[in-house]
C-alpha positions in Angstrom: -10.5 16.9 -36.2 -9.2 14.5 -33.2 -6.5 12.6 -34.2 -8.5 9.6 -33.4 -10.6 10.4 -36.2 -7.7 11.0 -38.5 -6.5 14.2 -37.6 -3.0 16.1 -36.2 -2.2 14.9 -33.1 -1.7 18.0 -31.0 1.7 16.2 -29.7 4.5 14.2 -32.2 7.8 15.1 -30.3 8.9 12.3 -27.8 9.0 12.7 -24.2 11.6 12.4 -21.5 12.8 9.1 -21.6 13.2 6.8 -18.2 14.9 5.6 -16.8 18.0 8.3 -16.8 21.2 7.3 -16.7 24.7 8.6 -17.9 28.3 7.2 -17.2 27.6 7.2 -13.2 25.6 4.5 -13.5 28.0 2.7 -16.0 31.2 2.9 -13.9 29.2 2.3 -10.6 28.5 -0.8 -12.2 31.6 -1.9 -13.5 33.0 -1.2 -9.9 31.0 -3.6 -8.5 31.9 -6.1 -11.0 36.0 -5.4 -10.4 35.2 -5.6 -6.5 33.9 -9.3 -6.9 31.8 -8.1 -4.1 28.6 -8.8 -5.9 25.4 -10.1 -3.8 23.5 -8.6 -1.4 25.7 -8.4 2.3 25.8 -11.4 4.3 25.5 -10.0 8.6 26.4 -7.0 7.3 25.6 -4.6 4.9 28.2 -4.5 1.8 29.8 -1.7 1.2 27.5 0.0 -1.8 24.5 -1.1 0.1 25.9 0.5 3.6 27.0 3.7 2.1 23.2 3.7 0.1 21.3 2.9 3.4 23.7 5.5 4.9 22.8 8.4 2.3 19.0 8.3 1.6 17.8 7.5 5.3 20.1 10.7 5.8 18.1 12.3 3.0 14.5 11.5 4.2 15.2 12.8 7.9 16.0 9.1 9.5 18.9 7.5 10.8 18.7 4.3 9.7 18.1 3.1 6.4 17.7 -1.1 5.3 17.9 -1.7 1.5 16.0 -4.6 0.8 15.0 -6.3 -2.8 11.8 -4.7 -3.5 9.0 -2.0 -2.2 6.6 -5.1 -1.4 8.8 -6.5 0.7 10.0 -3.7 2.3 6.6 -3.6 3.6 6.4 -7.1 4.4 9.9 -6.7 6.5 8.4 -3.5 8.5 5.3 -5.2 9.3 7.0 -8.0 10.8 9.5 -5.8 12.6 6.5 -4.2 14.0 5.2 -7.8 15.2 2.3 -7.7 12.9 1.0 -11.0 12.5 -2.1 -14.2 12.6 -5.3 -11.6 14.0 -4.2 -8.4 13.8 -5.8 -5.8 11.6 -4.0 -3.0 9.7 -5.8 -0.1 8.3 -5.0 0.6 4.7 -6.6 2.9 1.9 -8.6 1.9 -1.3 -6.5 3.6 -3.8 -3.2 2.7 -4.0 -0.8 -0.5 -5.7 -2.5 -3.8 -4.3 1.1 -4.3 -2.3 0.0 -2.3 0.1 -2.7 -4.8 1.1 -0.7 -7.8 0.2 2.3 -7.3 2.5 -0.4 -7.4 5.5 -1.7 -10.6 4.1 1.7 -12.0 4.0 2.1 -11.7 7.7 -0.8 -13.6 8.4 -2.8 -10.2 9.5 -6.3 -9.1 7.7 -5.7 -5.4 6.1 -8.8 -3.0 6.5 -9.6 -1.1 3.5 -10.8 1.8 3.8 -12.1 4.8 1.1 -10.2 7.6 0.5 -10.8 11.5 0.9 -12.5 12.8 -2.3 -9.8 15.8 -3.1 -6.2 13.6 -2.7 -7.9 10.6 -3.4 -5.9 9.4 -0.3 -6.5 7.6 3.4 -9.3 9.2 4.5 -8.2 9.5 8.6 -12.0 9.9 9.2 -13.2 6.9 7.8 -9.8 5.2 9.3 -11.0 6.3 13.3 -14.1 4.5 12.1 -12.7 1.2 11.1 -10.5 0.8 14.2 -11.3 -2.3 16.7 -9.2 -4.1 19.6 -7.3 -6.1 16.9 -6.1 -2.9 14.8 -2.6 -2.8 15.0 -0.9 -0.6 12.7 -1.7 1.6 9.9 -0.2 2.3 6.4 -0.5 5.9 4.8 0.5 5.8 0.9 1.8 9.0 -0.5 -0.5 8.5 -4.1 -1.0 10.8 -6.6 1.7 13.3 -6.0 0.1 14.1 -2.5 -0.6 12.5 0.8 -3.2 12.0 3.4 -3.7 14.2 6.4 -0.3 13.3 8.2 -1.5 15.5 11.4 -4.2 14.0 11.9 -3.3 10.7 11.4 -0.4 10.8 13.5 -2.9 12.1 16.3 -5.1 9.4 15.6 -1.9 6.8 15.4 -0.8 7.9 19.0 -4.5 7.6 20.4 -4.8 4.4 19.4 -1.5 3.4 19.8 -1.0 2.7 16.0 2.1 1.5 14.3 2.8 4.0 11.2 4.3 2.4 8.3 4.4 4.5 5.4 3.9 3.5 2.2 6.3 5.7 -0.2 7.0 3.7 -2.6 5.5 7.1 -4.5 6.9 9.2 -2.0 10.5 9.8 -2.3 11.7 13.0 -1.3 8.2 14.4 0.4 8.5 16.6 3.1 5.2 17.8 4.8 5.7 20.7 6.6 9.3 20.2 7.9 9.4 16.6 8.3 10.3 13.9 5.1 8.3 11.5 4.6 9.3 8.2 6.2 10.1 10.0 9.2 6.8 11.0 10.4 5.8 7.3 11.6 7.6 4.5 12.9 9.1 3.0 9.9 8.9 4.3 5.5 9.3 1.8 3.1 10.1 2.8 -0.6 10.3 1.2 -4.0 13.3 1.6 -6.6 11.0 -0.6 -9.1 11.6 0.3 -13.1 9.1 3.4 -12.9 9.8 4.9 -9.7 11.4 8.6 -9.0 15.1 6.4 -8.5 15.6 3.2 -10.0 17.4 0.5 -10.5 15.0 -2.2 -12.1 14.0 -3.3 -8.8 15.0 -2.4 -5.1 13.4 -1.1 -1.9 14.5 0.8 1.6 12.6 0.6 4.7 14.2 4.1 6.7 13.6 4.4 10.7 14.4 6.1 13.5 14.2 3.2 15.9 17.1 1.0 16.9 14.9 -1.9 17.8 13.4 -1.8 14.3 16.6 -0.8 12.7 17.8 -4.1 13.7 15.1 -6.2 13.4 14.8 -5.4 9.7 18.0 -6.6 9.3 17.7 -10.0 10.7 14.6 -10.6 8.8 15.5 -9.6 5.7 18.9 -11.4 6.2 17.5 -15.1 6.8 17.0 -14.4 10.4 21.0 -13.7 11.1 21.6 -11.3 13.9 24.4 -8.8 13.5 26.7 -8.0 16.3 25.6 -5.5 18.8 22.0 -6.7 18.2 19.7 -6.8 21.5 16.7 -7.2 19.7 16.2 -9.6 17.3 17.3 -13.2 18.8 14.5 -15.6 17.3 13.3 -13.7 14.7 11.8 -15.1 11.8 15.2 -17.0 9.7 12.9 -17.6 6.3 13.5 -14.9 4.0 16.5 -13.9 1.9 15.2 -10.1 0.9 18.7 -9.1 0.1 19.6 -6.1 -2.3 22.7 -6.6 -4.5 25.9 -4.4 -4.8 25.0 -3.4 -8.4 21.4 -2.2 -7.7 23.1 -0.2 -4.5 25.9 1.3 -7.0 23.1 2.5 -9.3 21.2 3.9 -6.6 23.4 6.1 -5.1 23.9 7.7 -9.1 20.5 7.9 -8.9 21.0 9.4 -5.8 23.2 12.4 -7.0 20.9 14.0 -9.3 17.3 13.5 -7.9 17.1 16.7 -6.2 17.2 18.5 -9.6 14.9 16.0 -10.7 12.7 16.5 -8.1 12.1 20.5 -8.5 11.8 19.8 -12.1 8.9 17.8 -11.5 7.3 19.4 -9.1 7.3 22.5 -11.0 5.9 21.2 -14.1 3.4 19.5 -12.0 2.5 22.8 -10.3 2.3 24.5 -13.7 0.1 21.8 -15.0 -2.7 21.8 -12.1 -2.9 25.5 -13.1 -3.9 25.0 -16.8 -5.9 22.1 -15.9 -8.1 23.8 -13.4 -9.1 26.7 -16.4 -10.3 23.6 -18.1 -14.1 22.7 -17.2 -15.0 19.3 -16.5 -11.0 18.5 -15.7 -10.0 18.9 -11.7 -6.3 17.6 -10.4 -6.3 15.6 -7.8 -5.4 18.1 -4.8 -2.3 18.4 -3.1 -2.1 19.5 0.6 -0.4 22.6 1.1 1.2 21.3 4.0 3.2 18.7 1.7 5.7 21.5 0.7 7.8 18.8 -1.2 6.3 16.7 -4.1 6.7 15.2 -7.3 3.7 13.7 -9.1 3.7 9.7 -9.3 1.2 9.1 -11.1 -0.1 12.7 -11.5 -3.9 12.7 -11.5 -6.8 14.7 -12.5 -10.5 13.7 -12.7 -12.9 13.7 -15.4 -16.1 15.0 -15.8 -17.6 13.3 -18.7 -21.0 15.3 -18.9 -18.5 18.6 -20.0 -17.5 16.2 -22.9 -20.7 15.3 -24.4 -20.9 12.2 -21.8 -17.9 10.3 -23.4 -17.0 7.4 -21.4 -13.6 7.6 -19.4 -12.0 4.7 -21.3 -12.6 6.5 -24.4 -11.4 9.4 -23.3 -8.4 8.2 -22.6 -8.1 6.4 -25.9 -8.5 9.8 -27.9 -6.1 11.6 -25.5 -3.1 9.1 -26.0 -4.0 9.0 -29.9 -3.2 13.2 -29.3 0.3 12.0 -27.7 -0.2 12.4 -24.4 0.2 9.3 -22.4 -2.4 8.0 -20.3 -4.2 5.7 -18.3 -6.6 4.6 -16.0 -5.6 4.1 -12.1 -5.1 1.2 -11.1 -7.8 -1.2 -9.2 -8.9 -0.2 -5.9 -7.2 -2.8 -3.3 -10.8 -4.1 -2.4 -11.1 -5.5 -5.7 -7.6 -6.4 -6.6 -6.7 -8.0 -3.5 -6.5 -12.0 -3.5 -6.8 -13.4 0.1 -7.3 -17.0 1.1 -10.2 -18.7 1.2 -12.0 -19.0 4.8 -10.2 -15.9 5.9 -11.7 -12.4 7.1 -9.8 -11.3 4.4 -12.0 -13.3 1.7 -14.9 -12.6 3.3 -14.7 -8.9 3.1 -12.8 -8.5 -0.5 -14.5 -11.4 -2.3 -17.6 -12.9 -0.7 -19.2 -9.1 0.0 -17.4 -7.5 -3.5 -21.4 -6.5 -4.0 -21.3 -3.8 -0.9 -18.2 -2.0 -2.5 -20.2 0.9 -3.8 -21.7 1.0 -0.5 -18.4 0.9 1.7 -16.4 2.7 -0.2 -18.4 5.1 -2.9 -15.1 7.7 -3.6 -12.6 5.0 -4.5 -14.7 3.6 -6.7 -16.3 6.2 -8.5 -13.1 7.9 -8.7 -11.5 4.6 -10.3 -14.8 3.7 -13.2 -15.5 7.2 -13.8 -12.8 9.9 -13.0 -9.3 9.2 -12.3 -6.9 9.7 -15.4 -3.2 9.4 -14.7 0.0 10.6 -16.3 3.3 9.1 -15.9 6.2 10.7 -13.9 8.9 10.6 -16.7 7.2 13.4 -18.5 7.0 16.2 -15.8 10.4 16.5 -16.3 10.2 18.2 -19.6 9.3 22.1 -19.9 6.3 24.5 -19.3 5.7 24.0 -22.8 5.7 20.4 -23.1 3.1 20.6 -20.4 1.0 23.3 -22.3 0.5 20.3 -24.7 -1.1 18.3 -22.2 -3.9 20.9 -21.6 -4.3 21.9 -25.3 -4.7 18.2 -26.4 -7.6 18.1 -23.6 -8.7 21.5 -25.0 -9.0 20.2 -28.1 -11.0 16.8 -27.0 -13.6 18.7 -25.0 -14.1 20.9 -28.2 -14.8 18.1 -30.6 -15.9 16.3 -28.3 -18.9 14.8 -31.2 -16.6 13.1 -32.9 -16.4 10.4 -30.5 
């Protein structure tokens, strides 16, 4: 009997708890507060932040790194580095948090959604070389799902069109594709240290670069417009935003830091393991990951759903009998053409909120994948055991067998 209806869950044992933390994190902190040196670094980066900026950009190929508060707005600060502004277009996909469509709209610019491929359930490059016009400026890949979009081809289509690439890894921290990390395969890679992500600190964000000229200009911006010395770049820059990140979120960060690699191949051997017992499973397919992106870790991990292999129960319930089984679960989040709030009498509106009846139309993958296939898992668990991931299959297993009962 499903535990829904009253029976044994297949699952009662807790899972990995998040965030992690041990007494790194607890005397990083109370270093901070003997130093006095508390906020964010004023023309200069403090001394947690610079030896943080220092360390990951190191990590993820680049050699520059620029902590700022949050993911969002280290998209918001790359976009303007990139002189992204009033009439440009960026290209952006369908699936992903709606940040990645609202940084554009902060800079004035209108983003172009666009649907994703039907395997990663990521940018689809084909449909991007189809939305591209004399106003496209830039485009913003998002590592989703524990995989990525094509990166060769996009970078060749990038460089045709003469494309800024700003990647969105906010879900992408510590990818490599091939032999290149991600954030280093465009111009600039902004991540997010929010509560859930792979590192954490509550909140937090890193935009990492190879470029001087954008090294510095995300700087200024984030830094209400003040221009450190050496600068030959960002004189007149926009002074409007203070998008520092404190001393105590760097500290925790860079104990974060120090044990994510282990982290990191614990997760993406779990994951690995799981796609396996999934795919024996009829009805259940993971979302595909590239076998070019040699480095991953699943944030969210995805799989679709087949509901006519489970006597055509409905994806929310579904999920509902799967959590009552202990396995956590959701649906993915909105696609950005329907969670994205533009102004009225923009491009932006016109597209996302005045013509919200041709979605099906424009982009028939994103949302088929969102009201009737996409389930999602959270990261914090794929750093249990082989077993613990045996549950997740057997609990599904055990729904698609009595399947009836709902």
């Amino acid at each position: 009997m499903l535990t829904i209806k009253g029976g044994r869950p297949v699952r009662v044992k807790r899972w990995p708890q998040w965030p992690v933390y041990d007494e790194r994190e607890i005397k990083a902190l109370e270093d901070v507060v003997r130093s006095r040196y508390w906020g964010g670094g004023v023309a200069g980066s403090g001394p947690w932040e610079a030896e943080f900026e220092r360390r990951f950009a190191r990590y993820h190929g680049c050699r520059y790194g620029i902590c700022v508060a949050n993911g969002t707005i280290a998209l918001h600060v790359a976009l303007l580095a990139a002189g992204i502004g009033e009439g440009d277009e960026v290209i952006v996909p369908d699936l992903t948090f709606w940040a990645t469509g609202s940084a554009v709209l902060m800079t004035g610019a209108t983003p172009i959604v666009v649907d994703v491929d039907p395997e990663t359930c990521c940018l689809d490059v084909g449909k991007a070389e189809e939305a591209v016009t004399d106003k496209t400026k830039a485009i913003i890949p998002v590592y989703n799902y524990g995989t990525a979009p094509d990166m060769d081809k996009l970078v060749k289509f990038a460089k045709e069109h003469d494309l800024v690439i700003i990647e969105d890894c906010a879900r992408g921290h510590g990818f490599m594709w091939g032999d290149k990390s991600a954030g280093s395969i465009g111009d600039m890679g902004c991540f997010s240290f929010q509560q859930g992500k792979f590192m954490t600190a509550g909140e937090g964000g890193m935009i990492v670069t190879n470029s001087e000229e954008y090294k510095e200009k995300c700087h200024a911006i984030k830094d209400c417009g003040r221009v450190r010395k050496g600068d030959k770049y960002s004189e007149g820059v926009l002074n409007w935003f203070n998008y520092r990140m404190t001393q105590f979120q760097a500290a925790v960060l860079l104990a974060q830091l120090d044990r994510f690699e282990e982290q990191l191949k614990t997760r993406q051997k779990n994951s690995e393991y799981l796609s396996k017992r999934l795919m024996e499973i009829e009805g259940i397919t993971p979302v595909k990951v590239d076998p070019r992106l040699t480095r991953h870790q699943p944030w969210p991990y995805a799989f679709k759903y087949d509901s006519s292999f489970f006597r055509n129960t409905s994806l929310e319930r579904f999920i509902e009998a799967l959590n009552a089984e202990g396995i956590p679960c959701w649906r993915t989040e909105p696609p950005l053409h329907e969670s994205l709030r533009p102004l009225k009498g923009t491009k932006a509106y016109r597209l996302y909120v005045e013509e919200r009846d041709k979605a099906e139309e424009r982009y028939p993958v994103s949302v088929k994948a969102y009201y009737k296939e996409l389930v999602e898992l959270p990261q914090n668990i794929f750093l249990a055991t082989e077993k613990d991931m045996d549950d997740i299959a057997e609990a599904i297993i055990k729904i698609q067998k009595y399947a009836d009962e709902l």
